[in-house]
Structures are given as structure tokens and as C-alpha cells.
C-alpha positions as CSV (number, residue, x, y, z in Angstrom):
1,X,0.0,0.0,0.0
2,X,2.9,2.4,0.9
3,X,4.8,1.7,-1.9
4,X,1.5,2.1,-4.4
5,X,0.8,5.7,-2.9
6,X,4.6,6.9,-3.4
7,X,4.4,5.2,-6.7
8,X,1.0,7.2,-7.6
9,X,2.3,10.5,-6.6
10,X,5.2,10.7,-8.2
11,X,4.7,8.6,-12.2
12,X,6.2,11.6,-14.2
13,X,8.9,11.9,-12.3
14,X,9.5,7.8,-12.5
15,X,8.4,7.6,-16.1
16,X,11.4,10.0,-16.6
17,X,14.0,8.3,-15.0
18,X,13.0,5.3,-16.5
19,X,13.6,7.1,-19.9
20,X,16.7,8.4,-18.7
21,X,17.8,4.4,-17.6
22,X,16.5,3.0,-20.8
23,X,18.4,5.5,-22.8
24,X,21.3,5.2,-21.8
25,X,21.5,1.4,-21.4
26,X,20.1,1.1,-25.6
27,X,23.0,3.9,-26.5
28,X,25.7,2.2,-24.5
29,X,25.0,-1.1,-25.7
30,X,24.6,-0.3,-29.0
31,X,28.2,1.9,-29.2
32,X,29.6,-1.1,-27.6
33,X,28.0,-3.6,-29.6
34,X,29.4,-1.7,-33.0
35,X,33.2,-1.3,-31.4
36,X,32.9,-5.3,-30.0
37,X,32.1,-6.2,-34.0
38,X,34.5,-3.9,-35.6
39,X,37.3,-5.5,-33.2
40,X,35.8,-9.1,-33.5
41,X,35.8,-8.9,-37.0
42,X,39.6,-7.2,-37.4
43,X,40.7,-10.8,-35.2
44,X,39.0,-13.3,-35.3
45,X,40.7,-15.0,-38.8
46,X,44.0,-14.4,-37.0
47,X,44.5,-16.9,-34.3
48,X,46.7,-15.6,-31.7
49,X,44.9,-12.1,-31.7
50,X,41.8,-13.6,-31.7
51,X,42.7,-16.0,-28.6
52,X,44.3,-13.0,-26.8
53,X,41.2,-10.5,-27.8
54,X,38.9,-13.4,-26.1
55,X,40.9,-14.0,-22.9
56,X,41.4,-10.5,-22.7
57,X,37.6,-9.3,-22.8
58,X,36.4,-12.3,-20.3
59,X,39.5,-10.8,-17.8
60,X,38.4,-7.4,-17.8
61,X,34.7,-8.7,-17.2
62,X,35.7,-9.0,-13.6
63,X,37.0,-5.3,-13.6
64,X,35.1,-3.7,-10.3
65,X,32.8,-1.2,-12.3
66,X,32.5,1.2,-9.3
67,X,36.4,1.2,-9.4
68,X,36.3,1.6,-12.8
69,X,34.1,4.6,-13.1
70,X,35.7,6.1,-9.8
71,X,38.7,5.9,-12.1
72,X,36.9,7.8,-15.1
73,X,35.8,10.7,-12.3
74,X,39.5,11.9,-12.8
75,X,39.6,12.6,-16.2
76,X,35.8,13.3,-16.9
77,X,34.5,14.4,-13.9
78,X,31.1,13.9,-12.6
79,X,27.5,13.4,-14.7
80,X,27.1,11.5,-17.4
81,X,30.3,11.1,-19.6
82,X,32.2,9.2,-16.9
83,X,28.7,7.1,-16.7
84,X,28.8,6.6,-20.6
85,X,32.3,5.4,-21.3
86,X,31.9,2.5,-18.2
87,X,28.8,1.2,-19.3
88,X,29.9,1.2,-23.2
89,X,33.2,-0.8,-21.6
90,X,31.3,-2.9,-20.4
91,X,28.5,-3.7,-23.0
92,X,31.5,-4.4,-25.9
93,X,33.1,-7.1,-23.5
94,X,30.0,-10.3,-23.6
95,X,29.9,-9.4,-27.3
96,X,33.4,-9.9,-28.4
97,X,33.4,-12.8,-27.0
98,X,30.4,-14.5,-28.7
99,X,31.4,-12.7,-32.4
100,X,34.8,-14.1,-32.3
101,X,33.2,-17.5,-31.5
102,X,30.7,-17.1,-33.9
103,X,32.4,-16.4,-36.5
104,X,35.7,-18.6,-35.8
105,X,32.7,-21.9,-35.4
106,X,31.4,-21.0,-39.2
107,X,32.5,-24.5,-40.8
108,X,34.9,-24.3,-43.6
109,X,33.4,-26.2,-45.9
110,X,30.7,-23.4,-46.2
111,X,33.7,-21.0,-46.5
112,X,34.8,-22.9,-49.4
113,X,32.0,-23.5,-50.9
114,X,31.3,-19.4,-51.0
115,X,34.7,-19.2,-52.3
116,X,34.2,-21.4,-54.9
117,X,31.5,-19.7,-56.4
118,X,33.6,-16.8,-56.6
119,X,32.5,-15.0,-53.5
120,X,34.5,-12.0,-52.3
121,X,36.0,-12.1,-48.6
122,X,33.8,-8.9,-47.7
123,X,30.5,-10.9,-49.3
124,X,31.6,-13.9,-47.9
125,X,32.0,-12.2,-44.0
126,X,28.3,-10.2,-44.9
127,X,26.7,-12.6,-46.6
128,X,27.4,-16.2,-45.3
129,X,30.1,-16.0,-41.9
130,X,27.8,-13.2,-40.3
131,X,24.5,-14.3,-40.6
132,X,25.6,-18.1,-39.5
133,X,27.1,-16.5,-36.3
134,X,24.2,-13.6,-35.5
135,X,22.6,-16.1,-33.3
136,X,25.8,-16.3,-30.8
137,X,26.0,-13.0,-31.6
138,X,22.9,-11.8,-30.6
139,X,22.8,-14.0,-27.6
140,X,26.1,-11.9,-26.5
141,X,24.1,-8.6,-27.5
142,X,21.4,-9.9,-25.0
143,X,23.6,-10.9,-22.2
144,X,25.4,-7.5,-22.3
145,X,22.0,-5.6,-22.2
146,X,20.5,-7.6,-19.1
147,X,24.4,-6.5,-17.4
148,X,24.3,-3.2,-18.6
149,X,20.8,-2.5,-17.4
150,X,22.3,-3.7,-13.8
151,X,25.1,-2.1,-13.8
152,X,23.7,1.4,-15.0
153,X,22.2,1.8,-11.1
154,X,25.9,2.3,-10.0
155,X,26.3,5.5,-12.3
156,X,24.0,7.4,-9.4
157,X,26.9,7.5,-7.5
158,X,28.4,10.0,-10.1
159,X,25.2,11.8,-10.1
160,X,24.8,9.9,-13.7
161,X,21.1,9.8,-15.2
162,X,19.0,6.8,-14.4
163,X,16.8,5.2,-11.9
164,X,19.8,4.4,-9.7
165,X,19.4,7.8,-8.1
166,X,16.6,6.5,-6.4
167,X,18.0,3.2,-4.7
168,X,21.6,5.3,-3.5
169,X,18.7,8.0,-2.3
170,X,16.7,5.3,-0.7
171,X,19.5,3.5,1.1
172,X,21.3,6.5,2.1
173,X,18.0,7.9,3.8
174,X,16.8,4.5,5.8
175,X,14.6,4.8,8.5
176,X,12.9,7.8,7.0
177,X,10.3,8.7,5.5
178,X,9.7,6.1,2.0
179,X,13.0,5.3,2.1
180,X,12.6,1.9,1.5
181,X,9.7,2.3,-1.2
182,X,12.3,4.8,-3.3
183,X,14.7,2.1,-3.1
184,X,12.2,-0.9,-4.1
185,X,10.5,1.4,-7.4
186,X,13.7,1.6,-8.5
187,X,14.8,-1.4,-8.2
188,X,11.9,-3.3,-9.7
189,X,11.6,-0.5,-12.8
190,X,15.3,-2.0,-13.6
191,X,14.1,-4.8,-13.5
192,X,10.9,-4.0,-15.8
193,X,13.4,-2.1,-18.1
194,X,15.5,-5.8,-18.4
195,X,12.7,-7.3,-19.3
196,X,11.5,-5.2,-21.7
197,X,14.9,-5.1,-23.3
198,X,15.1,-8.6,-23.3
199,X,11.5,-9.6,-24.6
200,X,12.6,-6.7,-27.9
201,X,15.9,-9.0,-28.6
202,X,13.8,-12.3,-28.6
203,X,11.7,-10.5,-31.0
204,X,14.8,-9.2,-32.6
205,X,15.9,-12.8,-33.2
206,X,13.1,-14.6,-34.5
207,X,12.7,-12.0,-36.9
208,X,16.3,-12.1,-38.1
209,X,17.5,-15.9,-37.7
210,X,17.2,-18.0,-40.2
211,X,14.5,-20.8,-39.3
212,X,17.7,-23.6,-39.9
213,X,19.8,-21.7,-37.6
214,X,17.5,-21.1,-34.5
């Protein structure tokens, strides 16, 4: 019931931060998702730099991100560029991974096959290694989205945009008055925004997979 009333009296002010949370979780990953391909695709036909980009992205995974973006406070300051660059840091890293796998597990014969019927490398890599590995791909893409989403609350603590304002708000202020209800409708509209996310990349999928390939 409490949590319903401070819900009720304050659904512009949610609906924004919600936008806010939503935006910059779809810009991050996506700016992240285009540098993770550009650098999958520079590597992953090279062995060694492939193997080294791999390890190295799964490494930095377990990079703190509050230490990260404290880090980025030095340089950038506070608000939302420090908040940008972490989150885009961390969106590329779950989709180099799954590109360079995806693409390295496309079976040679097909390669051959493309070649043989005088396919360039560039049509080859857009038309036949690309859309064999979009659905590791895009299961990457997905897995960096539900962590970015996450991870996005944290960029409160350098007053970056979002819903995480409200859970550091909440906690900091417990014991008074809807503290704990701040902290809960923020944490459940990350939550919702996951979802959402989520349920738009399913969609995305079986709209763009290949019925052979799903």
C-alpha cells in the first residue's frame, strides 16, 4: 500500500528516469556492440589475436565497475560522460566474446563453398560468416544488455542519469520517511526495463534468424 501511494504521486517523475535508464542502457550497448564487432571482426581469422582479444575481454569482465568509473571521475568528472564510457566498456566485452566464436565456429566447408563460387571475402564475412554467427552473436548482445541495465544503477553515485538515483537516495536515507519504497521502485523498474529489453531482442531474433539456424 505504501509503496503504491509513493508510486501514484510521483509517475512523471518515474516515467522520466526510466527514460533516462532506458536511454542510456540502448545507447551504451549499442556503441559497444558496434566497437565489440569492428574488433571481432579485425581478429578473429588471426589466431593468436583472436585467442588474446577473447581471454582479454572475459579478464576485464571481472574489472570492479565502481572502481572503474571512480577511475573515469579523474579525467571526466562527474555526470554523465564518466557514466557513458563505463557502461559502453562494459556492453562491448559479452559481445566480443560471442562474435569471435561465432564467426571462428562457421565450418569451412561453407567458407569454401562461397569461395568457390567466386564470392569475395567482404560478401563472404556479410553474406554467409555473419549471418551463420548472429545467433551467438545476438545472444552476446542480450547478455550485455541484461548487465548493462544492472550495472547502469551504479552510475548514481556520479550523479549519472537513471533510476539508480533512487535506490543510493533510498539506502542513504533508511529509516525515513519512503526510504525503502524509493529504493524498491527503482529497483523493480530495472528490473521491468531488463525485461523489456530482453522480450525486444527475442523478438529481434526470430525476426532475423534464419529458421535452420534457431
Amino acid at each position: 500500500m505504501h509503496l503504491w501511494n509513493y508510486v501514484r504521486g510521483r509517475g512523471g517523475v518515474l516515467t522520466f528516469l526510466t527514460y533516462q535508464h532506458a536511454s542510456l542502457a540502448f545507447q551504451t550497448v549499442l556503441i559497444g556492440t558496434v566497437v565489440a564487432m569492428i574488433i571481432a571482426v579485425a581478429v578473429y581469422r588471426l589466431p593468436l589475436p583472436a585467442a588474446l582479444t577473447l581471454t582479454s575481454s572475459r579478464v576485464a569482465l571481472t574489472i570492479p565497475s565502481l572502481a572503474l568509473l571512480a577511475l573515469l571521475l579523474v579525467p571526466f568528472g562527474l555526470g554523465v560522460t564518466p557514466s557513458f564510457l563505463m557502461l559502453a566498456f562494459f556492453a562491448m566485452l559479452p559481445v566480443i566474446g560471442n562474435a569471435i566464436v561465432g564467426l571462428r565456429s562457421v565450418p569451412a566447408s561453407v567458407i569454401e563453398s562461397a569461395r568457390g563460387i567466386g564470392l569475395s571475402r567482404r560478401r563472404i564475412l556479410f553474406t554467409v560468416e555473419l549471418p551463420i554467427a548472429w545467433p551467438v552473436i545476438l545472444t552476446g548482445i542480450r547478455v550485455s544488455t541484461q548487465m548493462v541495465v544492472g550495472v547502469a544503477a551504479i552510475v548514481a553515485y556520479v550523479l549519472g542519469p537513471g533510476l539508480g538515483s533512487l535506490i543510493f537516495n533510498g539506502l542513504s536515507r533508511l529509516g525515513g520517511a519512503n526510504a525503502l519504497e524509493m529504493a524498491l521502485t527503482g529497483t523493480i523498474l530495472i528490473v521491468a526495463v531488463a525485461l523489456v529489453f530482453d522480450a525486444l531482442l527475442v523478438l529481434l531474433g526470430r525476426l532475423t534468424i534464419a529458421k535452420g539456424l534457431s
